[in-house]
LODOKE-804430 format. One record per residue: residue number from 1; residue in one letter; x, y, z of N, C-alpha, C, O in turn. Coordinates in steps of 0.05 Angstrom, whole numbers, plus 5000, padded with zeros to 4 digits. Layout:
BEGIN
- NUM	a	X	Y	Z	X	Y	Z	X	Y	Z	X	Y	Z
...
END
This chain:
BEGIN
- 1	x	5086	4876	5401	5097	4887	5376	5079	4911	5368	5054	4908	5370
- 2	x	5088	4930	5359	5073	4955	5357	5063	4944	5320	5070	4929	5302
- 3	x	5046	4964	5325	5033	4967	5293	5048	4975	5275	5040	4969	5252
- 4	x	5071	4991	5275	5091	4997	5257	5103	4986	5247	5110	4987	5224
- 5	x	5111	4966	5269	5132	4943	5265	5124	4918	5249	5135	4903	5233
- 6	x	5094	4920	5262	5076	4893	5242	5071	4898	5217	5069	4880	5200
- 7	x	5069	4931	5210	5061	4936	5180	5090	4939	5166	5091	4940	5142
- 8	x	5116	4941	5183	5144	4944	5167	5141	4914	5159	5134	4912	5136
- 9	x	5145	4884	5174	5146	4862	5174	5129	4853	5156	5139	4834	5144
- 10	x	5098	4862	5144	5083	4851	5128	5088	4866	5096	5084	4855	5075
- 11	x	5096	4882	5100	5114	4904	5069	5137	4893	5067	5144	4896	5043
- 12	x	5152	4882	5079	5187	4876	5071	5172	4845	5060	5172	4839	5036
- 13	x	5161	4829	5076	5155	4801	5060	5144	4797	5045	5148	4776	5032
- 14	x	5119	4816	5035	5109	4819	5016	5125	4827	4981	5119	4816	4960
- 15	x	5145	4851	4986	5165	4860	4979	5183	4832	4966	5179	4822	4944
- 16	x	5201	4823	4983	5217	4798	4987	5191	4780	4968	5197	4784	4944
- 17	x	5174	4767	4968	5163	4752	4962	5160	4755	4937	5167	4740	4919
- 18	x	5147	4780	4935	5133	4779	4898	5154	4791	4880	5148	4790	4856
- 19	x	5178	4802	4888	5197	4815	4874	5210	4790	4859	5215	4795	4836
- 20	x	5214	4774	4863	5227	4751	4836	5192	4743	4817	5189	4722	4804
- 21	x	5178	4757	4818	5151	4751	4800	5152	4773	4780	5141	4774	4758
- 22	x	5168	4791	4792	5163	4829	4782	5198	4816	4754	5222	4819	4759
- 23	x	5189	4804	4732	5207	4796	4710	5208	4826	4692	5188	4840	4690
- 24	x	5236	4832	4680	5234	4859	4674	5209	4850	4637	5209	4828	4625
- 25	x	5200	4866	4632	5187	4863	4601	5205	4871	4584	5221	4889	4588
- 26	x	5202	4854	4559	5219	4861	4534	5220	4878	4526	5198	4889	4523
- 27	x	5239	4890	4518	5242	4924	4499	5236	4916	4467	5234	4897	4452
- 28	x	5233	4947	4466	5216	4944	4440	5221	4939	4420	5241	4953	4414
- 29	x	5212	4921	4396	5227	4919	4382	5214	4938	4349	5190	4942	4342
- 30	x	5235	4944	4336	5225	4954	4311	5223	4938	4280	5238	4921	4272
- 31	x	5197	4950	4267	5181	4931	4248	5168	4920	4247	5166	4906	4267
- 32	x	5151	4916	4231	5127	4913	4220	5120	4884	4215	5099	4876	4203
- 33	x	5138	4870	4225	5126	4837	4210	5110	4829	4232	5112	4840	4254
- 34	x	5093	4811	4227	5077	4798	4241	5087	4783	4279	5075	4782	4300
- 35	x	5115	4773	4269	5136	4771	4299	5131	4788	4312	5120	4788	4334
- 36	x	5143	4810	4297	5148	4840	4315	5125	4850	4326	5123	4854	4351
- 37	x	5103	4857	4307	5072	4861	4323	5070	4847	4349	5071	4856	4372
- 38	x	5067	4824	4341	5064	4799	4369	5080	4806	4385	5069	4806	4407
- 39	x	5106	4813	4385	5121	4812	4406	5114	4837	4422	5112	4841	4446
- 40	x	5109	4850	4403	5105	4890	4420	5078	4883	4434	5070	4886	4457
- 41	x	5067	4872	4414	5034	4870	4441	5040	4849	4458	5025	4850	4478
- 42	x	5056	4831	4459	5063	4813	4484	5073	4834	4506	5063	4838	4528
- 43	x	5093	4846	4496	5104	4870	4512	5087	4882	4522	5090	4879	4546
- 44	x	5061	4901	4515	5047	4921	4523	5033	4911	4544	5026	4926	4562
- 45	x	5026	4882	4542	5014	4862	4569	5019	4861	4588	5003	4863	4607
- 46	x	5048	4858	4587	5069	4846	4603	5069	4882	4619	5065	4884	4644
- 47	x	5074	4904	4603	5062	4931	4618	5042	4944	4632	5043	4964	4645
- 48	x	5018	4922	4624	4997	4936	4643	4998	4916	4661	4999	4921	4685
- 49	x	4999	4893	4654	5010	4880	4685	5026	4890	4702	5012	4899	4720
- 50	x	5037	4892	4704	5065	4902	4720	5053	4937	4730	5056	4947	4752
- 51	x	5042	4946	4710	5029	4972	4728	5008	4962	4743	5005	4971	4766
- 52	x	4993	4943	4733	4970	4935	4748	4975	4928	4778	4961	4939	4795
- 53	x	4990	4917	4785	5005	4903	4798	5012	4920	4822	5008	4917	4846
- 54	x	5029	4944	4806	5037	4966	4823	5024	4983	4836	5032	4994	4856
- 55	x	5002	4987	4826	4974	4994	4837	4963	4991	4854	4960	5006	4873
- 56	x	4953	4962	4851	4950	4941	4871	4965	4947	4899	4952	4953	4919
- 57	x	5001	4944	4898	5015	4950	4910	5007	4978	4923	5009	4980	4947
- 58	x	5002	4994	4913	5006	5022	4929	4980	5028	4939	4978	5045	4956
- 59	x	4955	5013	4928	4930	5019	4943	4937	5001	4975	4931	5009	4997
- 60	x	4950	4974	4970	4944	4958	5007	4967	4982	5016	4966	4983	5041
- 61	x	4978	4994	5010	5006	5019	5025	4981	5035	5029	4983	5044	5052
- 62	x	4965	5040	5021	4955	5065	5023	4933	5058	5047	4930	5074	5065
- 63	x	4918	5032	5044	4903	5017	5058	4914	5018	5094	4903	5032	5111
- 64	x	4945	4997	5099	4954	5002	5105	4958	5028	5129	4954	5026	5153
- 65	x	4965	5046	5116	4969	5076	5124	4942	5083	5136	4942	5095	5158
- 66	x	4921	5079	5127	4892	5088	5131	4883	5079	5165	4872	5092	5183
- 67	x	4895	5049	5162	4890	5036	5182	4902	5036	5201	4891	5027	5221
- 68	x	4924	5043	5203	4954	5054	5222	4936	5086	5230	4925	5088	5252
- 69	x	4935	5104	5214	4911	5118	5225	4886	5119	5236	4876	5142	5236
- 70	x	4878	5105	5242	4852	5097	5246	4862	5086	5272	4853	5097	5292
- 71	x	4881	5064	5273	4888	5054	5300	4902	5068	5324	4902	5065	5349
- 72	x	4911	5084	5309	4926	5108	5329	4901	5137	5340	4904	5153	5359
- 73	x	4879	5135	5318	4852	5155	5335	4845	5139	5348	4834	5148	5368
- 74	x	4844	5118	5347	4825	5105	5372	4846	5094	5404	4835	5092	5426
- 75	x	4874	5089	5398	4888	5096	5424	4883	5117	5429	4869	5118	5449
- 76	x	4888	5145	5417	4887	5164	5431	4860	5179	5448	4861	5195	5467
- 77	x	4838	5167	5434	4812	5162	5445	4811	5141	5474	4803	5147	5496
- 78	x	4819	5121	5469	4825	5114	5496	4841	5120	5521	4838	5112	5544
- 79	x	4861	5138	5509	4875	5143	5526	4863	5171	5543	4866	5177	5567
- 80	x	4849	5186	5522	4830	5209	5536	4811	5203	5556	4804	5214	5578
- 81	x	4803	5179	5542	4770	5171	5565	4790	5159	5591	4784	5164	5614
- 82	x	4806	5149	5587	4817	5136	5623	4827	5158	5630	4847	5150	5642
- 83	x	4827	5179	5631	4835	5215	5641	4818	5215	5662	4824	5226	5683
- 84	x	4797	5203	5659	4765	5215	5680	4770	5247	5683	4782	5259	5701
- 85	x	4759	5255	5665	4765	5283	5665	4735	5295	5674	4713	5288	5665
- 86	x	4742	5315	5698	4711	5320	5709	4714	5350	5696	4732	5364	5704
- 87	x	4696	5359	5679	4701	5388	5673	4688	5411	5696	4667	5413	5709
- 88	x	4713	5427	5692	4702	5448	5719	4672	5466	5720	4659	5476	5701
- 89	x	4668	5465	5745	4634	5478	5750	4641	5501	5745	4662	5513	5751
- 90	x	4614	5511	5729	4612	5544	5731	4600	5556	5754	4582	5545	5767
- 91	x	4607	5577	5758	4593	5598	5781	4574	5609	5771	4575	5625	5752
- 92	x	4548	5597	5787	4524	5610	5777	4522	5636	5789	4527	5639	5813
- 93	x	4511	5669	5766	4522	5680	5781	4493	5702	5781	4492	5721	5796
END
């Protein structure tokens, strides 16, 4: 299985998995009573979570990506060194 395929397979289940966790947050409500306070800062929680979260999410993507790079310089590094590449002699002159 290529590395593409393993990092599509580990993003879609990851995806699939935590997306019934991802609950939309309450909209906002207006006024000043003590409810309403509470509720808006319950809300604002419920927003940096959810960014937090997404963050999270886009740094292992980014991680990810790094490492998919990283794995692909070092095939291509191997694939140079089994070349046995003899570089040509100069004419001493």
């Amino acid at each position: 299985m290529s590395m593409k395929t393993t990092r599509f397979i580990v993003i879609t289940l990851a995806t699939v998995l935590v997306s019934p966790a991802f609950a939309a947050c309450p909209a906002p409500l207006a006024g000043d009573t003590p409810e309403v306070l509470e509720a808006n800062r319950e809300r604002l929680i419920c927003l940096q979570r959810e960014l937090s979260e997404k963050a999270d999410d886009y740094q292992v993507t980014v991680d990810l990506d790094n490492l998919d790079r990283r794995f692909d310089d070092l095939q291509l590094k191997q694939r140079f060194n089994s070349l046995q590449f003899t570089p040509p002699k100069v004419p001493d002159f």
